[in-house]
C-alpha positions in Angstrom: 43.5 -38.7 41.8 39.7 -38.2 40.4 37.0 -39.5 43.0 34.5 -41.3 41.1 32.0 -38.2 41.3 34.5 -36.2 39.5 35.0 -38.6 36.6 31.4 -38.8 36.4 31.0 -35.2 35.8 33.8 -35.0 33.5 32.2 -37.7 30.9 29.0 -36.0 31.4 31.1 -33.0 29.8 32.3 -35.4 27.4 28.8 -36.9 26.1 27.8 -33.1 25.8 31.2 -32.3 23.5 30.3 -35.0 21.1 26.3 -34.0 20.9 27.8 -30.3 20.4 30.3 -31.8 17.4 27.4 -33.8 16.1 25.2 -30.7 16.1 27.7 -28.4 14.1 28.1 -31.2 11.5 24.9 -31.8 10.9 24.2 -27.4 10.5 27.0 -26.7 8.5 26.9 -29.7 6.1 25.2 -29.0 2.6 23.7 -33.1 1.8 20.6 -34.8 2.4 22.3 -37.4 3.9 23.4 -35.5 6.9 20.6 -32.8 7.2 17.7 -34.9 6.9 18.7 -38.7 7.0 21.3 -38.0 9.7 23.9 -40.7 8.1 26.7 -39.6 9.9 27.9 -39.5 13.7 31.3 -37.9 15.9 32.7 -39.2 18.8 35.9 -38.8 21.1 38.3 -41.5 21.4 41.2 -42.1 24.4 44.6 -43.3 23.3 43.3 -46.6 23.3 42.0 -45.6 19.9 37.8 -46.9 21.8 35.1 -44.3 21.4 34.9 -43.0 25.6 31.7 -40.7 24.6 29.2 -41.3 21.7 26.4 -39.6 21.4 23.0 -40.8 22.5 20.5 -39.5 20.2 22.1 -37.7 17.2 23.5 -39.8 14.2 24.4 -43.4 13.6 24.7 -45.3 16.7 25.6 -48.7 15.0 29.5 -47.4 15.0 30.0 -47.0 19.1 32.5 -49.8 18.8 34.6 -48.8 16.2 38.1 -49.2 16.7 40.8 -46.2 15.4 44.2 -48.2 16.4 44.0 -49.4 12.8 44.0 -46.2 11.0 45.5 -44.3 13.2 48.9 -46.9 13.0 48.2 -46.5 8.9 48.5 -42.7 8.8 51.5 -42.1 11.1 53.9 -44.6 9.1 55.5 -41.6 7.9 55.8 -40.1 11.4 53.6 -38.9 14.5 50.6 -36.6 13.9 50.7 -33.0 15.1 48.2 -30.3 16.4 46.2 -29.2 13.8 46.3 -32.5 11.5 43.3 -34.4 10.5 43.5 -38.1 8.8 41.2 -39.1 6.3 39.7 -42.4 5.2 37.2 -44.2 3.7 38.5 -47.8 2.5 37.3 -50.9 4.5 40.9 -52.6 3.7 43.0 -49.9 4.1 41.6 -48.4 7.0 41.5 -52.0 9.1 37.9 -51.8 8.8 37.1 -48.9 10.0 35.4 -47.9 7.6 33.2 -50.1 6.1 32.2 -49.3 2.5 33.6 -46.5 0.0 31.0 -43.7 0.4 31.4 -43.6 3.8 34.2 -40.9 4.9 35.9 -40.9 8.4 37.9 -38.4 9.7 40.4 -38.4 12.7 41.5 -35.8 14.3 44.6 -35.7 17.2 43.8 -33.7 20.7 46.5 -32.9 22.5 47.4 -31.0 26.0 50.2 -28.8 24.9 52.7 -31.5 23.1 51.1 -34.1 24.8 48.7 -36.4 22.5 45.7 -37.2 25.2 43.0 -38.8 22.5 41.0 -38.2 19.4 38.1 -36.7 17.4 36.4 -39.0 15.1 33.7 -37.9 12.8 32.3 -40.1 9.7 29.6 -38.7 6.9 28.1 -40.9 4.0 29.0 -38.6 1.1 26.8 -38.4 -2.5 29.2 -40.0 -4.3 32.9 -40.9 -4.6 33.4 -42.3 -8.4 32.9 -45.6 -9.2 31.3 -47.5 -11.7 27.3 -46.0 -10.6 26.2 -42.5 -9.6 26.3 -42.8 -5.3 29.1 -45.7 -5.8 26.7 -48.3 -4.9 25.6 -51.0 -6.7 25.5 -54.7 -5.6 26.4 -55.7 -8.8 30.0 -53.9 -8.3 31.9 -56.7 -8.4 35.2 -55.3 -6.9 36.3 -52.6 -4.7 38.1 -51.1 -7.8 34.4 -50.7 -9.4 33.2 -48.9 -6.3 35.1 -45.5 -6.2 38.5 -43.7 -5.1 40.2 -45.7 -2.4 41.3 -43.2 0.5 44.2 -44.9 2.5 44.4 -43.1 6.1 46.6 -40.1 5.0 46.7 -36.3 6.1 43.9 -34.1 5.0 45.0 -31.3 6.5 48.2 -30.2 7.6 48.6 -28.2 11.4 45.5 -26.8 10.1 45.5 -26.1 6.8 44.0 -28.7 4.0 46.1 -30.1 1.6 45.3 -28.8 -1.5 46.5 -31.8 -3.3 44.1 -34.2 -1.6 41.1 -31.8 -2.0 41.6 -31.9 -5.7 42.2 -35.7 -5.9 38.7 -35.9 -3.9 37.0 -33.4 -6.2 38.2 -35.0 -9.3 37.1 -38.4 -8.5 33.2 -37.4 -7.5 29.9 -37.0 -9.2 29.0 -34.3 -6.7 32.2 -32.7 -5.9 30.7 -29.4 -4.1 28.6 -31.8 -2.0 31.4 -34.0 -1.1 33.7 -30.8 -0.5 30.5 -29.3 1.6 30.2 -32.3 4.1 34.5 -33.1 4.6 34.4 -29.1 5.5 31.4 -29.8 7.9 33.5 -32.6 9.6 36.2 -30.3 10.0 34.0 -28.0 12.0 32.8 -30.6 14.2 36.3 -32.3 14.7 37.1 -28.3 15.4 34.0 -28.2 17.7 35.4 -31.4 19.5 38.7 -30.1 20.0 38.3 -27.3 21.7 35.3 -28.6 24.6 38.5 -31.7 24.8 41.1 -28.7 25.6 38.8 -26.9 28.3 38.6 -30.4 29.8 42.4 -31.0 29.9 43.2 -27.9 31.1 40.5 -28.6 34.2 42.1 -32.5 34.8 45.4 -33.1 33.0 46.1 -35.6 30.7 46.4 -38.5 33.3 42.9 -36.9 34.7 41.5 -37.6 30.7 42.7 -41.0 30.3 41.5 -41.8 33.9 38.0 -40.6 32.7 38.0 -42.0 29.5 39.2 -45.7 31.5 36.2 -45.0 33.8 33.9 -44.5 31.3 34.7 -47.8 29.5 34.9 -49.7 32.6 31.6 -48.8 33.3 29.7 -49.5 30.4 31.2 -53.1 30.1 30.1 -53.8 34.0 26.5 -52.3 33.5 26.5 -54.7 30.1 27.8 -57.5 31.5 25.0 -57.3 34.3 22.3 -56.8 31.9 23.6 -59.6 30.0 23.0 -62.0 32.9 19.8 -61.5 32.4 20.3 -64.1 29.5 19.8 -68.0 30.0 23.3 -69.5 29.5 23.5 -71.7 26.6 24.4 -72.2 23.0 21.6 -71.8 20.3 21.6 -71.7 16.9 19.8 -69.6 13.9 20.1 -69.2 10.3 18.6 -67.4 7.9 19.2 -66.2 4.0 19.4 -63.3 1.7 17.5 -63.2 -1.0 20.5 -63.8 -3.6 24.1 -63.5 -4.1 24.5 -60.3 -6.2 25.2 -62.6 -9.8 22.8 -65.1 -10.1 19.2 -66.3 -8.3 20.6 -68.7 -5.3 20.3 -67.3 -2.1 23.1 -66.5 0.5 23.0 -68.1 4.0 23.5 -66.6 7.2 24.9 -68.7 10.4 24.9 -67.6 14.3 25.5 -69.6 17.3 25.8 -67.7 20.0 26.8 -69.0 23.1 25.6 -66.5 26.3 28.4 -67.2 29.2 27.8 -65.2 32.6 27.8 -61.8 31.4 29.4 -62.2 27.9 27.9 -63.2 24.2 30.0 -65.0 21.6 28.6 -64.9 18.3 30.0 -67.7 15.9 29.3 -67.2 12.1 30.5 -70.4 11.4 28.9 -71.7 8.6 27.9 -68.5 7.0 28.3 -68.4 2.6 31.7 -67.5 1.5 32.2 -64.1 -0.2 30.9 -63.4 -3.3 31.8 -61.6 -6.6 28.9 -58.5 -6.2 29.2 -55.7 -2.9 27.4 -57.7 -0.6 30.7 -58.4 1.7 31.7 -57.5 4.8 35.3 -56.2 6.2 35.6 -57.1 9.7 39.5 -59.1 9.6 37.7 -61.8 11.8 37.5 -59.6 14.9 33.8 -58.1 16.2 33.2 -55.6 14.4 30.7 -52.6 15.7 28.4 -52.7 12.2 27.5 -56.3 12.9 27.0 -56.8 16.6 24.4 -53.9 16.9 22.0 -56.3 17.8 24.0 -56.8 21.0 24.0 -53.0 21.4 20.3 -52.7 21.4 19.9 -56.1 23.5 22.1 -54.5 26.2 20.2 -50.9 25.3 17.1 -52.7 26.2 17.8 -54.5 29.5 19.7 -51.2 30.6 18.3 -48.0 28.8 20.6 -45.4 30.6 23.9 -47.2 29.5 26.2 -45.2 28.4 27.6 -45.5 24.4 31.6 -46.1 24.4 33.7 -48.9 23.2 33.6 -50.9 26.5 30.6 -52.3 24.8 32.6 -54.2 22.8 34.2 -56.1 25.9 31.5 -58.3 26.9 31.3 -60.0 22.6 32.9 -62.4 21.4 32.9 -63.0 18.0 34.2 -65.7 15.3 33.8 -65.5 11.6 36.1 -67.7 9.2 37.8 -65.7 6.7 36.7 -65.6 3.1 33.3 -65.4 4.3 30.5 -62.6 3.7 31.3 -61.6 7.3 35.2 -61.6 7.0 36.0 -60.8 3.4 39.1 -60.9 2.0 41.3 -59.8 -1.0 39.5 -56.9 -3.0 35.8 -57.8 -2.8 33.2 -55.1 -3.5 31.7 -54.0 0.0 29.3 -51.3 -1.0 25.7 -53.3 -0.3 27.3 -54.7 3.4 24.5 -53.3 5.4 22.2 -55.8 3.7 24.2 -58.9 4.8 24.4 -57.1 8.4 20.9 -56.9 8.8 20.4 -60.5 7.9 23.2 -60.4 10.5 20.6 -58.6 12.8 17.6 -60.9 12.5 20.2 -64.5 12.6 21.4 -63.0 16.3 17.8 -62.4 17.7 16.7 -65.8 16.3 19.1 -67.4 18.7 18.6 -65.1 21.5 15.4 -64.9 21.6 15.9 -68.6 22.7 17.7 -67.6 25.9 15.5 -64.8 26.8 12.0 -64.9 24.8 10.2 -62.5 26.7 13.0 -59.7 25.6 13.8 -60.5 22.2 11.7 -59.5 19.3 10.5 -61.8 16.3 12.4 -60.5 13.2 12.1 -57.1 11.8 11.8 -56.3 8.4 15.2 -56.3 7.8 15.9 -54.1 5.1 17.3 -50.8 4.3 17.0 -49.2 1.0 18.4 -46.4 0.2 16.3 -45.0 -2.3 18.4 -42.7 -5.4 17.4 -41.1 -7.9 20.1 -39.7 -10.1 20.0 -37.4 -12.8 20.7 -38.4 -16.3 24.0 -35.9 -16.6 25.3 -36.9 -13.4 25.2 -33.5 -11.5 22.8 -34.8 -8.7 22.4 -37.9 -6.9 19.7 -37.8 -4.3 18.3 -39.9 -1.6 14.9 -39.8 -2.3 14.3 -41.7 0.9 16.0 -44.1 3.1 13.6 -47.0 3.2 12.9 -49.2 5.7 10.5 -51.7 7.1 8.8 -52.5 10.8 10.3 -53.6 14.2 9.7 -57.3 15.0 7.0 -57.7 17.5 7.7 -58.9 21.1 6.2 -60.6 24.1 4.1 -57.5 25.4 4.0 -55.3 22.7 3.7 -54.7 18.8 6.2 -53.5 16.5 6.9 -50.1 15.2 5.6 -49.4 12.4 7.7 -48.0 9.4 10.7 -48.4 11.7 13.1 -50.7 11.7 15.6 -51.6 15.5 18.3 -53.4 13.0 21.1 -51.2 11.9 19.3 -48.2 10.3 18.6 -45.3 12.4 18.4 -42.8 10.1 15.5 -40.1 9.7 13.3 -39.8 6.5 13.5 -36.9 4.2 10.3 -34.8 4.9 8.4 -34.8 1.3 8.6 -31.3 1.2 12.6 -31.2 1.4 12.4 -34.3 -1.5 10.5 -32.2 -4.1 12.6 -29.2 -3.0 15.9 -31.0 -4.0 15.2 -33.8 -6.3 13.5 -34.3 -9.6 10.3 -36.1 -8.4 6.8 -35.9 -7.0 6.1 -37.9 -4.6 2.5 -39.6 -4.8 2.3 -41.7 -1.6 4.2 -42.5 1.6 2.8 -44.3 3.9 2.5 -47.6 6.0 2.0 -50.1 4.0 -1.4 -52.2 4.9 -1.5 -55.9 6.0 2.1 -56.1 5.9 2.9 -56.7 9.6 2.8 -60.0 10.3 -0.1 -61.2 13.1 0.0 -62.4 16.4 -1.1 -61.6 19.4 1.3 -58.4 19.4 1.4 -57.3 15.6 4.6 -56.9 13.9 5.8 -53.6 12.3 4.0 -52.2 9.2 6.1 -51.9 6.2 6.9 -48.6 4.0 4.8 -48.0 0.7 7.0 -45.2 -1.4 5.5 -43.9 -4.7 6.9 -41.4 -6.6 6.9 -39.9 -10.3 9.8 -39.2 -12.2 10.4 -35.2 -13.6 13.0 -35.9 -15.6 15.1 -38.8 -17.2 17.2 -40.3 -14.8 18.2 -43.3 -12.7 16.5 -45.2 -10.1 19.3 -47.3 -7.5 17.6 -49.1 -4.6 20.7 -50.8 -2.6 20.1 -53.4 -0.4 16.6 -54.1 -1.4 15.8 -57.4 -0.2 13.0 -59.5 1.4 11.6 -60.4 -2.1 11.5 -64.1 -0.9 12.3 -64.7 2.3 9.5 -63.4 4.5 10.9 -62.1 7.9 10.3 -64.8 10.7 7.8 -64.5 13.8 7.7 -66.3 16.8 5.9 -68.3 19.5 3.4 -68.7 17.0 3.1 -65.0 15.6 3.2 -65.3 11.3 5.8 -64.2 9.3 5.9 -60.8 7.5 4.8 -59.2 4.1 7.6 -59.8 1.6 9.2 -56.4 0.0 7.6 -55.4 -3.8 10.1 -52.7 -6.2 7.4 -52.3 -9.2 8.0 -49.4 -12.0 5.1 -48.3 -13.8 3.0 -50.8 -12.0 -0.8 -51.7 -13.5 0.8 -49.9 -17.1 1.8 -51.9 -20.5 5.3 -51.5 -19.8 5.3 -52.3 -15.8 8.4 -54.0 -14.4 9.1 -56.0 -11.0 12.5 -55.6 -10.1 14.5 -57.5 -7.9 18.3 -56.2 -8.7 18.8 -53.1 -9.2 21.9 -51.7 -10.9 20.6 -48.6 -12.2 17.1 -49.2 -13.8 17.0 -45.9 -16.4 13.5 -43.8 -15.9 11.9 -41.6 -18.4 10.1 -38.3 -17.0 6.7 -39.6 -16.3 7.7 -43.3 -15.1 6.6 -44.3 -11.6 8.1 -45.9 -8.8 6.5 -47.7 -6.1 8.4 -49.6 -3.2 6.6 -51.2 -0.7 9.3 -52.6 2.1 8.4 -56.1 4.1 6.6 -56.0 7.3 7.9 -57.6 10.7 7.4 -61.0 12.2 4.6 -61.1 14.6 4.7 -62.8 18.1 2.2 -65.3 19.7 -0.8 -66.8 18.2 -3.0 -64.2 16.2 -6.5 -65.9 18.0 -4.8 -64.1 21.4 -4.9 -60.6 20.1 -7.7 -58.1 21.8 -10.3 -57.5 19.8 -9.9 -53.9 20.3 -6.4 -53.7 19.1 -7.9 -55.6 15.6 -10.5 -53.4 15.2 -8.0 -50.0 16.1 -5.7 -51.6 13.4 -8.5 -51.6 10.5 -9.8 -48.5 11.9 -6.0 -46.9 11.1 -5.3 -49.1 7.7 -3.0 -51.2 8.8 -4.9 -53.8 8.8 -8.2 -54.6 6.0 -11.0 -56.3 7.4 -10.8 -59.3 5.4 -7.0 -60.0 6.9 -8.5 -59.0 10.2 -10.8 -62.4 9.5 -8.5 -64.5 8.1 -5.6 -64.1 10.6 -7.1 -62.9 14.2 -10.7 -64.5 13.7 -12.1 -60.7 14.5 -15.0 -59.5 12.1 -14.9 -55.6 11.5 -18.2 -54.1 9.6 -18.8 -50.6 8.4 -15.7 -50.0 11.0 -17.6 -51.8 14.1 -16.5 -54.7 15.9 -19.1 -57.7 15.6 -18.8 -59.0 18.6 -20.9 -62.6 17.6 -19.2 -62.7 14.5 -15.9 -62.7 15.9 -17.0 -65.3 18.9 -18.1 -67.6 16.7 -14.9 -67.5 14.3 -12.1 -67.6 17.2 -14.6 -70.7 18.9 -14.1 -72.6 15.2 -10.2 -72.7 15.5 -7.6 -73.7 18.0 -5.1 -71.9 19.5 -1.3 -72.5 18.7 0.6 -73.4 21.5 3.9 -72.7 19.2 7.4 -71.4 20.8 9.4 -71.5 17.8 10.0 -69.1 14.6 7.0 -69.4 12.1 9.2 -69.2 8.8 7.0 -68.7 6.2 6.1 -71.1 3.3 9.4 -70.0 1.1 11.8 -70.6 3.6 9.7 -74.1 4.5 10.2 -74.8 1.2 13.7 -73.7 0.8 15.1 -76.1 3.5 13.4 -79.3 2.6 15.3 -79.3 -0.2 18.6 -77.7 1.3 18.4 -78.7 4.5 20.8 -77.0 7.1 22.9 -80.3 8.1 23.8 -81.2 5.0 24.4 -77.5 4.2 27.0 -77.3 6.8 28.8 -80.3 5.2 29.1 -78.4 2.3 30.5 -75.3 3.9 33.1 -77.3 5.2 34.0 -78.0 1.9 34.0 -74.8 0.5 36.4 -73.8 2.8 38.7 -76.2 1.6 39.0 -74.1 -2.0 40.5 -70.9 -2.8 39.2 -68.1 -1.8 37.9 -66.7 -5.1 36.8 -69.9 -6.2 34.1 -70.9 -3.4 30.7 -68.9 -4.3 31.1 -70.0 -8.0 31.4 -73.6 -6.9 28.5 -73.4 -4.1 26.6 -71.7 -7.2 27.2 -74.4 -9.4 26.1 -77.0 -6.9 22.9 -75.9 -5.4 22.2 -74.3 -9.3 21.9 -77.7 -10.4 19.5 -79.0 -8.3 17.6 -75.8 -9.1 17.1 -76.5 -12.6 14.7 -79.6 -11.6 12.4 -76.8 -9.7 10.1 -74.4 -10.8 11.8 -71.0 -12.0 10.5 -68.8 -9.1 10.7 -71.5 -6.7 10.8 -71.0 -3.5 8.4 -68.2 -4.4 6.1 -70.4 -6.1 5.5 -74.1 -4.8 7.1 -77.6 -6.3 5.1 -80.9 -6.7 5.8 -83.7 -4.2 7.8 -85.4 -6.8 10.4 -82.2 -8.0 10.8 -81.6 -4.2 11.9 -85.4 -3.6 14.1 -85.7 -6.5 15.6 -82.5 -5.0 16.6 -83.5 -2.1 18.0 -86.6 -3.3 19.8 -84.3 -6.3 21.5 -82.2 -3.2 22.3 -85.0 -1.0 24.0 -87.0 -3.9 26.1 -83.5 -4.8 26.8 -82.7 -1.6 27.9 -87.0 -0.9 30.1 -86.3 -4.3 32.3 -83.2 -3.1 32.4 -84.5 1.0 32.8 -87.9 0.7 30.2 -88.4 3.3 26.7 -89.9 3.6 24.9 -89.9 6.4 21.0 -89.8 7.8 21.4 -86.4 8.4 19.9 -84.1 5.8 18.4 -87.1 3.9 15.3 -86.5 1.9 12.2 -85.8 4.2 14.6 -84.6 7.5 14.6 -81.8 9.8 16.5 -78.6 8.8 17.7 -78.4 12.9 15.9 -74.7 12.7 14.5 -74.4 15.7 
């Protein structure tokens, strides 16, 4: 039997085996994905099929509580798995969602102890491209799986250590980049190689009962050290909601439901009321159970209160989680997945909404919640590059301002260094840089956005996946303002300039421009509160002009020197905000008068009445025909009193026709119940 000092020491050896595994991937693979953006991550798994080590600093951390049971079961319908094999997958159906969109590539890898199975190596890469209807197989106007690319069921890639050469060719055959893809499965081979070996000299040390009694310890403890940094949290149930900018096919915005109720030590997050699934790659797979991708916010809360946690799967005991199915967070059938992470991060900002009720000296205001994965691909198909991944800032919190140009949701990838860009791909790159005035004030600043601009060598295509934030600003709170909204403009200030909002593949001529600059995080507290200092070190560093330094904190900046009389007599003119709540902006303001969250749940429940397929297009044809009595752009752009009554009265009336119902709730000039 292991004292505890001695399974302590052996997960220590553990954590080191999966940095090691992570190491060798990221050296031997051929992408930018892996070298530079670091989309891809290893881990060792006990014969529970839970991660017991993760690592802590290399890769994507968002998939610590993935579950293998799933695949694993898949794979060895046909019989057990032997030393030497390695499962491959990358289908969010067929894998039972391990996976969680096409390009992404997971590999499993049996460790045994002599003839004794003891656990598993898991490794996942995002490759360039797996076939599909776009170069990169992403494209939120894919309207199926089938559109996105080859479907890998769990099934042997290699044999007792040899790969299958008729896999390898069915791979190669359905890619774009074929020498990339082959480049980066080889590279997880080498890490699941890597892993399988420092898992041997372990066994041989402790036995397989000495493995699974480490890799039980290890889970046991992280769920106890999360559970006690959870009670940190006021018990209750609160409530948040917030919206995508549109559903993939048309210009109504998606809604995003939590309540989370916080229970001694636990979190249950109930999506509830959330917008079924839709007919473009903005769904999630998750089969109703929590799913790793879209509780990260939990993983950073718990990260937060206890920074030396370890990463495993006993994470994942202390959430809860409900989602009804045929919803974007539990989609069904064969509904395009590629553009999920946008949904998630809305999934990201809806969870801290709530909990920053039950702890708001912890919780940031909203961060810029976004990730854009910028592509440029080359007219012939032979390249498709990341030129960068694109982000925003980090929601500002009770204490201290945001990051700027990084973003806590679920993106923790690196950039590409410029250098490495113009190197690879087919374009200059003109500017990168924070974007200015884009956090959102308050006395702690939220996150700058990004500002990308880059030149096009050659003919080609520009794909910007999850771009979003074009008009719903991201929230702040206890009286901190809202963020910069996200601008996509090609050949901007030129004859020919275009503001994109979707984007398939938007074709580029050698010589057109791109600039993308991402939203900015919420800010928190009132903006009158902020040091003077701090203002005047923002302008100083750009982030801030002085004319916004005026209008938002009251601070005058000339010639890049603080005037102290000015600024006195500006903050005396104006009171300060004694606000707790999220400061939503003026589109979402607008947004909910006329769709106002009560009788939006009504109308949920409804939906979920229909057939599966059949829901978005009817919650499209209702709320698109009270949108036809507003201005074109609106929320963007503001309605007069009298469109915004008739509205409400429109959507009430619809939503009274399909329910049945009428009630005071949600009647023209009522609260959306937003706190």
């Amino acid at each position: 039997m292991l004292t505890t000092v001695e399974k302590d020491v052996a997960h220590t050896r553990l954590q080191a085996a999966v940095e090691e595994m992570c190491l060798t991937l990221r050296r031997a693979s051929r992408s930018l994905y892996v070298r530079d953006a670091a989309d891809f991550a290893c881990a060792v798994a006990d014969l529970s099929g839970r991660f017991v080590a993760y690592p802590q600093d290399v890769g994507v951390s968002g998939f610590v509580g993935l579950d293998l049971t799933p695949a694993i079961e898949a794979a060895t319908a046909d019989g057990p798995l032997a030393p030497g094999d390695v499962v491959l997958t990358n289908d969010p159906y067929l894998s039972g969602g391990l996976s969680t969109h096409l390009p992404d590539v997971h590999a499993l890898a049996p460790f045994f102890d002599g003839d004794e199975l003891v656990g598993y190596g898991w490794a996942f890469v995002h490759v360039s491209d797996v076939g599909g209807r776009v170069p990169s197989s992403v494209s939120v106007l894919n309207d199926s799986v089938f559109a996105e690319g080859l479907r890998i069921p769990p099934l042997r890639y290699v044999r007792a250590g040899t790969v299958v050469p008729e896999v390898e060719a069915i791979l190669a055959a359905n890619s774009r980049t074929p020498e990339a893809n082959r480049g980066d499965l080889h590279a997880m081979l080498a890490a699941l190689d890597t892993g399988r070996r420092r898992v041997g000299e372990l066994t041989a040390d402790l036995g397989p009962a000495g493995f699974a009694d480490v890799g039980e310890f290890a889970r046991e403890q992280s769920a106890a050290r999360a559970r006690s940094a959870l009670r940190t949290l006021a018990d209750g149930t609160y409530r948040f909601e917030d919206f995508l900018d549109n559903d993939g096919v048309s210009g109504v915005p998606l809604r995003v439901v939590v309540t989370a109720t916080v229970d001694d030590g636990a979190v249950h997050l109930d999506l509830t009321g959330t917008d079924p699934q839709v007919e473009a790659a903005l769904n999630m797979v998750t089969f109703g159970r929590a799913h790793s991708w879209v509780v990260t916010r939990i993983f950073a809360l718990i990260g937060t209160l206890d920074p030396a946690v370890p990463l495993n799967g006993g994470l994942m005991d202390v959430i809860g989680f409900t989602a009804p199915e045929g919803t974007l967070l539990n989609a069904t059938g064969t509904a395009a997945t590629g553009v999920r992470h946008a949904t998630t991060s809305r999934v990201n900002d809806v969870v801290s909404g709530a909990l920053v009720q039950a702890a708001p000296e912890v919780l940031p205001a909203a961060s810029s919640g976004l990730v854009v994965p910028v592509v440029f691909a080359a007219a012939d198909g032979s390249r498709v590059d990341v030129v960068e991944p694109m982000v925003g800032g980090t929601g500002a919190r009770h204490g201290a301002d945001g990051a700027d140009g990084r973003d806590s949701g679920i993106s923790n990838l690196s950039n590409n260094p410029v250098e490495t860009v113009e190197a690879n791909v087919s374009v200059r790159v003109l500017r990168y840089a924070l974007r200015t005035d884009s956090g959102g004030a308050g006395r702690w600043r939220g996150g700058s956005g990004l500002e990308l601009e880059f030149e096009a060598l050659t003919d080609g295509g520009l794909l910007a996946r999850g771009l979003e934030r074009l008009r719903f600003r991201p929230w702040g709170f206890a009286g901190g303002r809202p963020g910069a909204l996200t601008e996509l403009v090609v050949n901007e200030g030129r004859p020919d300039e275009r503001r994109l909002s979707v984007v398939d593949v938007h074709p580029l001529r050698a010589g057109d421009r791109v600039v993308l600059r991402t939203s900015g995080a919420g800010g928190y507290g009132d903006p009158l509160e902020r040091d003077t200092e701090a203002v005047l070190a923002d302008v100083s560093a750009g982030l801030v002009t002085a004319e916004a330094a005026v209008e938002a904190y009251g601070v005058v900046v000339r010639d890049g020197v603080l005037d102290v009389a000015a600024t006195s007599a500006e903050r005396t003119g104006r009171s300060v905000s004694v606000a707790r709540a999220h400061s939503l902006g003026p589109e979402r303001e607008r947004w909910e008068r006329v769709f106002p969250s009560a009788l939006a749940d009504r109308l949920d429940v409804y939906l979920r009445t229909l057939p599966t397929t059949t829901r978005a297009g009817r919650r499209r044809e209702i709320l698109g025909g009270v949108l036809v009595g507003l201005p074109e752009r609106f929320p963007g752009v503001a309605a007069s009193e009298e469109e915004l009554v008739a509205a409400e009265r429109a959507f009430a009336e619809a939503v009274a026709d399909v329910t049945g119902t009428v009630g005071a709730e949600g009647a023209p000039g009522s609260s959306s119940g937003v706190a």
